[in-house]
C-alpha positions as CSV (number, residue, x, y, z in Angstrom):
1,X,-40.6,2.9,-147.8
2,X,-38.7,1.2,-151.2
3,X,-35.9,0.7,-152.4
4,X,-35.4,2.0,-156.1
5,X,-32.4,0.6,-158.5
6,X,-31.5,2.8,-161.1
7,X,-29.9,1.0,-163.9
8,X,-26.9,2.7,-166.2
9,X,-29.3,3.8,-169.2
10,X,-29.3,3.2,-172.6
11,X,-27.9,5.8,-174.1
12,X,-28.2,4.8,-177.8
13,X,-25.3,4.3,-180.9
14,X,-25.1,0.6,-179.8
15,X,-22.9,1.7,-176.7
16,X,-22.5,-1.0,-174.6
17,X,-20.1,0.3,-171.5
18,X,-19.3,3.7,-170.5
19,X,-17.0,5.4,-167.6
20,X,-17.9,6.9,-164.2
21,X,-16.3,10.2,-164.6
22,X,-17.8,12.0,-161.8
23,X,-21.0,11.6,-158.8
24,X,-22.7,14.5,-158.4
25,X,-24.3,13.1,-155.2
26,X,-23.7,11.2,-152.2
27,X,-24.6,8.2,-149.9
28,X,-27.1,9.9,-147.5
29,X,-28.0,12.6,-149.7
30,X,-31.4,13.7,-150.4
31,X,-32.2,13.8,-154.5
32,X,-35.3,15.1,-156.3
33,X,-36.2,14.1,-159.3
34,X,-34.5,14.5,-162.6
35,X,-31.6,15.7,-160.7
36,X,-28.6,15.1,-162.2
37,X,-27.0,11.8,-160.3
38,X,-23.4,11.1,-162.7
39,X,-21.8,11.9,-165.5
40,X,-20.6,9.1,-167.6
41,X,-18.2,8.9,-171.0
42,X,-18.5,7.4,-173.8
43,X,-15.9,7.4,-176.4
44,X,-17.5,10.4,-178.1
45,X,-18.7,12.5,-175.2
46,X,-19.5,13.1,-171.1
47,X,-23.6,12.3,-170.9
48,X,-25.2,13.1,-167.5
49,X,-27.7,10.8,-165.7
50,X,-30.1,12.5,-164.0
51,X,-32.5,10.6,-160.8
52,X,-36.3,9.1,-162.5
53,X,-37.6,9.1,-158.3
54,X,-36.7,11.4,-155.4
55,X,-35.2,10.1,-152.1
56,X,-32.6,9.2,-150.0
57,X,-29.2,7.9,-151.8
58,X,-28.2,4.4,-150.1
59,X,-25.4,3.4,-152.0
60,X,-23.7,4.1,-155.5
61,X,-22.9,1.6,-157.8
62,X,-19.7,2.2,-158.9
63,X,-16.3,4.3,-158.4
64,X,-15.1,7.1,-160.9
65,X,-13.2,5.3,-163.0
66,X,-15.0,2.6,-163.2
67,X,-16.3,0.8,-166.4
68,X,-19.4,0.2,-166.2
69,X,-22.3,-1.7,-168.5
70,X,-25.4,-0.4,-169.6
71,X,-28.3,-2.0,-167.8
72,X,-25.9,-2.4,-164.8
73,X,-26.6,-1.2,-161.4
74,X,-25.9,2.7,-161.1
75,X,-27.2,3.3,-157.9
76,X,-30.0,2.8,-154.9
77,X,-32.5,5.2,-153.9
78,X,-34.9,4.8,-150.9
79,X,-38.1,6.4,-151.8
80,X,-41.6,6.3,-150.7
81,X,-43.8,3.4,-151.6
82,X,-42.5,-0.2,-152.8
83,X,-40.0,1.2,-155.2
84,X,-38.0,-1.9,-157.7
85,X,-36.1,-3.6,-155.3
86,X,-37.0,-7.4,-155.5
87,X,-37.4,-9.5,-152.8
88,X,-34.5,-11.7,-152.0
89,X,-32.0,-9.0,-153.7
90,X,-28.7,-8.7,-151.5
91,X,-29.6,-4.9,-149.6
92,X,-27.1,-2.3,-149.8
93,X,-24.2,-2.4,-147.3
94,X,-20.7,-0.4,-147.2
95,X,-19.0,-3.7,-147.9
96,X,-21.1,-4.4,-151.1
97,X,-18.8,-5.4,-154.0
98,X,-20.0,-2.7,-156.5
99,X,-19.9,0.0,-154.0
100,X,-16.4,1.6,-153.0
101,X,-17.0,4.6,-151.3
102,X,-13.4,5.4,-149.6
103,X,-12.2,5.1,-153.7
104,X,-14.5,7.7,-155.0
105,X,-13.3,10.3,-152.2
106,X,-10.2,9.7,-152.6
107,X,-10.4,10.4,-156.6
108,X,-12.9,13.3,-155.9
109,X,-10.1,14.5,-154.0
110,X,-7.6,14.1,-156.6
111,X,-10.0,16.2,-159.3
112,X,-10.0,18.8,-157.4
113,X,-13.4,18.5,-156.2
114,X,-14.3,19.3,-152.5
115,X,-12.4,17.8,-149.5
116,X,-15.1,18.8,-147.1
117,X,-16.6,15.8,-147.9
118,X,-14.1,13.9,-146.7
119,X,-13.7,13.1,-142.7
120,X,-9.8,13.4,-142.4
121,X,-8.0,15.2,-138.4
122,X,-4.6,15.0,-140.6
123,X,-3.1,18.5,-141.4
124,X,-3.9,19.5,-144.6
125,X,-1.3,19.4,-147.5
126,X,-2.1,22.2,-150.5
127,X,-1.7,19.9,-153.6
128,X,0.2,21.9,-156.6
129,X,-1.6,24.8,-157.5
130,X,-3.6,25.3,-154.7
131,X,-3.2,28.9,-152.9
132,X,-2.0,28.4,-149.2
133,X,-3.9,30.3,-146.3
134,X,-1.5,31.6,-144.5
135,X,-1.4,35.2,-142.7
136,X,0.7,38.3,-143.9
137,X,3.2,37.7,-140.9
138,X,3.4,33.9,-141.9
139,X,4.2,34.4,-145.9
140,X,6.7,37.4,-144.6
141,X,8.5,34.7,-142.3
142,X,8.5,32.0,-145.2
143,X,9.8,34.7,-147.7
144,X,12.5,35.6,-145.7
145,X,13.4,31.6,-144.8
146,X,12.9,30.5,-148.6
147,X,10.3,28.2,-147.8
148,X,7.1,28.2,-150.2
149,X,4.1,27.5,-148.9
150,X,2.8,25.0,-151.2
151,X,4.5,22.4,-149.4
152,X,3.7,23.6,-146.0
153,X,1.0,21.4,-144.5
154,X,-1.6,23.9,-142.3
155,X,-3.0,22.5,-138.9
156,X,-5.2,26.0,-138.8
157,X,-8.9,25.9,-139.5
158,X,-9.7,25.0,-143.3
159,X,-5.5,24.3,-143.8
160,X,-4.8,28.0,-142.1
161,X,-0.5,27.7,-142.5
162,X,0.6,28.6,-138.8
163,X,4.2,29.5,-137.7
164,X,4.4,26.5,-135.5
165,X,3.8,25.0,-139.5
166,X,6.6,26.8,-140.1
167,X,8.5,25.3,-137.5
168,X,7.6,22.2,-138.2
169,X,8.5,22.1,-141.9
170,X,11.6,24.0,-141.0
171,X,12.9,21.0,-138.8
172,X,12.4,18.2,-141.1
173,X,14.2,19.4,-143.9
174,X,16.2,22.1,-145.4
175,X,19.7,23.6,-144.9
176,X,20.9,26.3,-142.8
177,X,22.7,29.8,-144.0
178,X,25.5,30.9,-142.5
179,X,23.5,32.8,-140.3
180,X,21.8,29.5,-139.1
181,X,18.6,30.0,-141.2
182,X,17.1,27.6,-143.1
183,X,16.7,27.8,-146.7
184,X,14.0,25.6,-148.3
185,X,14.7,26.5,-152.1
186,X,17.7,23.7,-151.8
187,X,15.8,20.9,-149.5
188,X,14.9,17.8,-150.9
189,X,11.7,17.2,-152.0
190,X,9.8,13.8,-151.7
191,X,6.4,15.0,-152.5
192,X,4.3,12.8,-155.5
193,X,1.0,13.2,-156.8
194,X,-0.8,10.2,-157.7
195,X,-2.9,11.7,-160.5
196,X,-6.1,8.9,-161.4
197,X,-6.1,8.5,-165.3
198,X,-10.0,8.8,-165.9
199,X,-12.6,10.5,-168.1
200,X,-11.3,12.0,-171.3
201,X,-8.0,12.1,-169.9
202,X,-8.2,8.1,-170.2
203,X,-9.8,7.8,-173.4
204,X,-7.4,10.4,-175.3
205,X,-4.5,7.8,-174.2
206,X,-5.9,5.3,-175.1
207,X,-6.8,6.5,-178.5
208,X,-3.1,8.0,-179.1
209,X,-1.6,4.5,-178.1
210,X,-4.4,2.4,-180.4
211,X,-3.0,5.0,-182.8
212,X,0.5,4.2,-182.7
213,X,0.0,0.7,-182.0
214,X,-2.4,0.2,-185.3
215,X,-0.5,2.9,-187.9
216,X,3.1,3.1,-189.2
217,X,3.5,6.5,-188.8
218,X,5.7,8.5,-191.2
219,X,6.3,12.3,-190.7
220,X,6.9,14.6,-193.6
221,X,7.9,17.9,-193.0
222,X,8.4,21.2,-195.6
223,X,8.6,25.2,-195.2
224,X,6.0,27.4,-196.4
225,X,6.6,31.0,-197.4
226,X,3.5,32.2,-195.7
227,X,4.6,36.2,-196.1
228,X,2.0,36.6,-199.3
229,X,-1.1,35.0,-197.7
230,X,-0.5,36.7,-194.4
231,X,-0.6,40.3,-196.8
232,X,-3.8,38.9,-198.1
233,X,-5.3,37.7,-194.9
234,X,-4.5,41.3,-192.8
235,X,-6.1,42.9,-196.0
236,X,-9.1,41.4,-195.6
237,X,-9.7,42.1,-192.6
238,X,-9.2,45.3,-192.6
239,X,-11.8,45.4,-195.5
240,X,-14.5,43.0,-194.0
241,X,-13.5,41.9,-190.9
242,X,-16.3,44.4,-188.9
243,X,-18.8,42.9,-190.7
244,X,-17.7,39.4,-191.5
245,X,-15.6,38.8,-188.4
246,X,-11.9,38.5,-188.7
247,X,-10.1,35.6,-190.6
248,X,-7.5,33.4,-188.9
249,X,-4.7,31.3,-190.6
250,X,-7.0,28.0,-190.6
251,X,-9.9,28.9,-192.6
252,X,-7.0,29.0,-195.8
253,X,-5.5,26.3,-194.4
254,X,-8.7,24.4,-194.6
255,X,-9.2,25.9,-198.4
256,X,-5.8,24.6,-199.0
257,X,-6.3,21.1,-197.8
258,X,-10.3,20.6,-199.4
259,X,-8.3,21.8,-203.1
260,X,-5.4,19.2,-202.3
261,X,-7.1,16.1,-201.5
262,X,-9.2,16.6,-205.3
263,X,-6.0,15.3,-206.5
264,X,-5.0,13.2,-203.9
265,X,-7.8,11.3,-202.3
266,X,-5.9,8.9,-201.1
267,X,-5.2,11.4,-198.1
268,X,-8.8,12.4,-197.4
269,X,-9.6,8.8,-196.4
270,X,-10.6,6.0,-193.4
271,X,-8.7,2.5,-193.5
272,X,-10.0,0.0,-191.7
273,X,-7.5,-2.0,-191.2
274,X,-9.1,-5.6,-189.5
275,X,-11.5,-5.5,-193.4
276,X,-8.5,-4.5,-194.9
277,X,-10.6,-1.6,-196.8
278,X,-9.9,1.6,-197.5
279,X,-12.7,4.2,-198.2
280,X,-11.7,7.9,-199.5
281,X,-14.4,10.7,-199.3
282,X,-15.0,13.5,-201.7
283,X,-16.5,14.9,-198.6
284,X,-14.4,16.7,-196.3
285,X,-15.2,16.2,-192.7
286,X,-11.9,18.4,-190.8
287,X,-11.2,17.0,-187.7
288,X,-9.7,20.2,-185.8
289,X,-7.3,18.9,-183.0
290,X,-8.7,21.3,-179.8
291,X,-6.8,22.0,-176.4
292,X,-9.6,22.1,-174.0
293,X,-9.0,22.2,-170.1
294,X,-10.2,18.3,-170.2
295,X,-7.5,17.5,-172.4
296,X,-6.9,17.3,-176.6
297,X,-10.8,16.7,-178.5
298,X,-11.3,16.8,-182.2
299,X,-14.5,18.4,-183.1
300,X,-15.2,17.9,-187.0
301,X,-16.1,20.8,-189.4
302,X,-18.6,18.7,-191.6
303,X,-18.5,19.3,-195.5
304,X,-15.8,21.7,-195.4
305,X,-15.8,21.8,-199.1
306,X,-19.0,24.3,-199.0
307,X,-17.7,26.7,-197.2
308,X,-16.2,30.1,-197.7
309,X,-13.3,31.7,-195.5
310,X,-15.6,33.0,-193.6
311,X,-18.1,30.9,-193.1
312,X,-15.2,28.2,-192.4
313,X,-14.3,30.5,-189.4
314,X,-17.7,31.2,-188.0
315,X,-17.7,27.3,-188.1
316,X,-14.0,26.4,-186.6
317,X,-15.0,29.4,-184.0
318,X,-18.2,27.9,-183.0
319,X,-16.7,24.2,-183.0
320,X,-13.7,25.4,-180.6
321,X,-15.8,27.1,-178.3
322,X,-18.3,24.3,-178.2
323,X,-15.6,21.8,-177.5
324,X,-13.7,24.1,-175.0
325,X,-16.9,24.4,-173.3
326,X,-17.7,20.9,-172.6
327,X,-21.3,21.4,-174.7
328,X,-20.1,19.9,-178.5
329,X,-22.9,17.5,-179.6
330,X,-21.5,13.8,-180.1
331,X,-22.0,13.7,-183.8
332,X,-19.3,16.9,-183.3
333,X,-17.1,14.7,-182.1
334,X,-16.5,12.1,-184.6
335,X,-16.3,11.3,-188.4
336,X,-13.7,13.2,-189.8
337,X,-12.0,12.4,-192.6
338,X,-8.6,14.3,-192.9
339,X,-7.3,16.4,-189.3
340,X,-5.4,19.7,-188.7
341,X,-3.8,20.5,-185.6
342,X,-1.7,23.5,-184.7
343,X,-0.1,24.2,-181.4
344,X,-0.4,27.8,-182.5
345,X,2.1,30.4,-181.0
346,X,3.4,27.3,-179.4
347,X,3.8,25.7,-182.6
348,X,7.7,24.8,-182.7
349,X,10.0,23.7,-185.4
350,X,8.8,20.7,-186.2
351,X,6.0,18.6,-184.4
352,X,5.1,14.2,-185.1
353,X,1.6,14.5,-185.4
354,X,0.0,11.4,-184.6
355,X,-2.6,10.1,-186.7
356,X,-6.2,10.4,-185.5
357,X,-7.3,6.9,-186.3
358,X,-9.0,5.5,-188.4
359,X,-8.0,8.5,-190.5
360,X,-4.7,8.5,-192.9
361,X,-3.4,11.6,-192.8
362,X,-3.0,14.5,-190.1
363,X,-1.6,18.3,-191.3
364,X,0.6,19.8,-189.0
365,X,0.9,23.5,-188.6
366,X,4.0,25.4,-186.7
367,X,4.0,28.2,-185.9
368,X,5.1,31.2,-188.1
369,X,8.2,33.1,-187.9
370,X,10.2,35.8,-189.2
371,X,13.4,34.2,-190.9
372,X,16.0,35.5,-193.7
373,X,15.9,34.2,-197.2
374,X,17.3,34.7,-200.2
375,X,15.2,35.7,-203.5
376,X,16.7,36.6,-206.5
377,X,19.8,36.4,-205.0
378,X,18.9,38.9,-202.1
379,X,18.8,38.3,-199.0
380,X,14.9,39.4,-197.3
381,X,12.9,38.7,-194.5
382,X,10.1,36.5,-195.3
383,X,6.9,34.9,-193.0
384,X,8.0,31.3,-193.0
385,X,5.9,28.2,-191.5
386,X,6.5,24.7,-191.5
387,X,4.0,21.9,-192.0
388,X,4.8,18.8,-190.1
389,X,2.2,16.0,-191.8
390,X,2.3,12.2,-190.7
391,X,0.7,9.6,-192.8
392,X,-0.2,5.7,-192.5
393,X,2.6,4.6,-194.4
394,X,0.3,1.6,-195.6
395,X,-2.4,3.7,-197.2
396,X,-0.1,6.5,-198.5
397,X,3.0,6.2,-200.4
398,X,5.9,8.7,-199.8
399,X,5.9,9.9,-202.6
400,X,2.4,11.1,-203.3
401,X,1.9,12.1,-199.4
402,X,5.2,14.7,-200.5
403,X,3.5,15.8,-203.7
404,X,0.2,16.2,-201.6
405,X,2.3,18.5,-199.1
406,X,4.1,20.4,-202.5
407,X,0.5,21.1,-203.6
408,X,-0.6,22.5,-200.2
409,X,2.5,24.7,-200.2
410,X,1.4,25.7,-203.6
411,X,-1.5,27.2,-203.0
412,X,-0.6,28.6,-199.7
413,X,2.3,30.2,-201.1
414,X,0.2,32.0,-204.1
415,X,-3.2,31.9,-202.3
416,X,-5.2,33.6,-205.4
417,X,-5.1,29.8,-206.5
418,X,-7.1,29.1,-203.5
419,X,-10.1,30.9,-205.1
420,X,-9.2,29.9,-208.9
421,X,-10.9,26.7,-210.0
């Protein structure tokens, strides 16, 4: 038997580091090969590393979280034959200083992943979220004592909430009715979650606070009679949208914005700001801020200026989907030019956008409402939506970012002019 070191890969674009984001496999564990070992970030996207042997797993080389180099050691694999180890290398132990096993269970643990990896006699404490085991007479007994079971810990088989639990629980805190009967809605609480800042999670902060650090923000915001275009947009789709799919708000949006940089390219633009250069596009790569269950990821709708409405939202469909799916290629993920990002239904008032840097400019959208206004001295109920844009004050002027945001409001306001040229 041998000892096999797998080394953190090359995984190409001059990456030098990535981040342990997740194991997929244990000390102990028997692998096969080309099973998948990790998964690893890099600032564009979650690569998995799959096993070049089959064996036995003697010791990982990092914890999640971890920043690790490419050509380091990812982990040790006892296999049959003479395997890579050299002789005179420092074998594996527990205490080895690039191994820190009771680490990555505890932050497997805090993912969400599965505790029955872990050896623990304590009770067991559902975390937020979790949906307590407890039988029908045991939920009937906390209903009635105001005590919710999420903060019950369970001593029962697999965290089974028992009414000694209740008991328990009962007697450490709470206050009593007038009847003597505790009511847990009013005790004090002193539960916290230590939540690990890793994977995507990580690098989206640190991205929004390179962001802020780097770009003086500025924040322009305007209201956009949207009652015309919405007429327009539920018109065709009742026309075409069985064969053509059915149009949202962003594919004009994205019209709007490829029309409005012509005249302003000075929005549709990258500074870099240690070169002190600044290098506008006639392209018009969209980044498209996307909520996915990971966190916030721009995927980028590439040479938006050749694309139809529809076409436009096969593409932001099949962008959003890929992205909320974990399976957007890396070159999705990076090079746009000018971003959108909407919070939807959610959309608010007003919003800050912040920058997605290098870019210049972001365009917010709210969301749409139903508001009175007066035309031609009447009052009438019109579709109104705000835009909430921030720019690098450095780059763009006030003036002209205002102008740029007059011009979008323009055409979104008489959208025939989107199609006019």
């Amino acid at each position: 038997m041998g000892v096999q070191i797998i080394n953190m890969p090359d995984i190409g674009e001059g990456i030098a580091e990535v981040e342990l984001v997740a194991w997929h496999v244990k000390v102990g564990e028997m692998v096969a090969e080309d099973q998948i070992l990790a998964d690893v970030m890099t600032d564009k996207a979650t690569v998995e590393i799959p096993s070049s042997v089959a064996g036995k797993v003697l010791a990982l080389g990092g914890a999640v979280g971890q920043v690790l180099a490419v050509g380091s050691e990812l982990i040790r694999i006892e296999v049959e034959g003479a395997g890579n180890l050299k002789e005179g290398s420092v074998a594996p132990t527990p205490e080895h200083p690039t191994v820190r096993h009771e680490p990555v269970e505890a932050l497997r643990q805090a993912q969400g992943e599965s505790k029955a990896a872990l050896a623990s006699t304590a009770p067991h404490a559902p975390t937020f979220g979790d949906k307590p085991i407890a039988s029908p007479a045991v939920r009937s007994r906390a209903w009635e004592l105001g005590i919710e079971l999420r903060f019950v810990p369970g001593s029962g088989p697999a965290g089974r909430i028992t009414q000694e639990d209740l008991d328990a629980y009962a007697a450490r805190a709470g206050q009593k009715h007038a009847d003597g009967q505790i009511d847990q809605r009013y005790a004090k609480r002193h539960d916290e979650d230590a939540i690990p800042v890793i994977g995507l999670r990580r690098k989206i902060a640190q991205k929004m606070q390179e962001s802020k650090r780097r770009i003086p923000h500025f924040t322009y915001v305007e209201e956009v009679d949207v009652t015309e275009l919405e007429t327009l947009r539920a018109h065709l789709n009742a026309k075409f949208g069985k064969e053509r799919g059915r149009l949202t708000l962003l594919p004009f949006i994205a019209r709007a914005v490829v029309l409005a940089v012509r005249e302003f390219p000075q929005v549709n633009a990258r500074y870099d700001d240690e070169a002190a250069v600044v290098t506008r596009y006639q392209a018009v790569h969209l980044g498209l801020a996307t909520q996915t269950e990971a966190g916030l990821m721009v995927p980028v709708l590439r040479h938006a200026e050749t694309l139809d409405l529809w076409g436009c939202a096969a593409a932001v469909l099949r962008l959003s989907e890929a992205a909320r799916s974990g399976k957007a290629a890396r070159d999705e993920l990076g090079g746009s030019t000018i971003t959108i990002t909407s919070l939807g239904a959610l959309g608010g008032i007003v919003s800050t956008p912040v920058i997605n840097h290098p870019e210049v400019a972001i365009v917010g959208i709210n969301r749409i409402a139903l508001r009175p206004m007066i035309r031609n001295g009447a009052v009438v109920a019109r579709q109104m939506m705000n835009l909430s844009s921030s720019f690098d004050h450095r780059v763009v002027d006030g003036m002209h970012a205002a102008e740029f945001i007059q011009l979008l409001r323009g055409y979104l306001e008489c959208p025939a002019t989107l199609f006019v040229e």
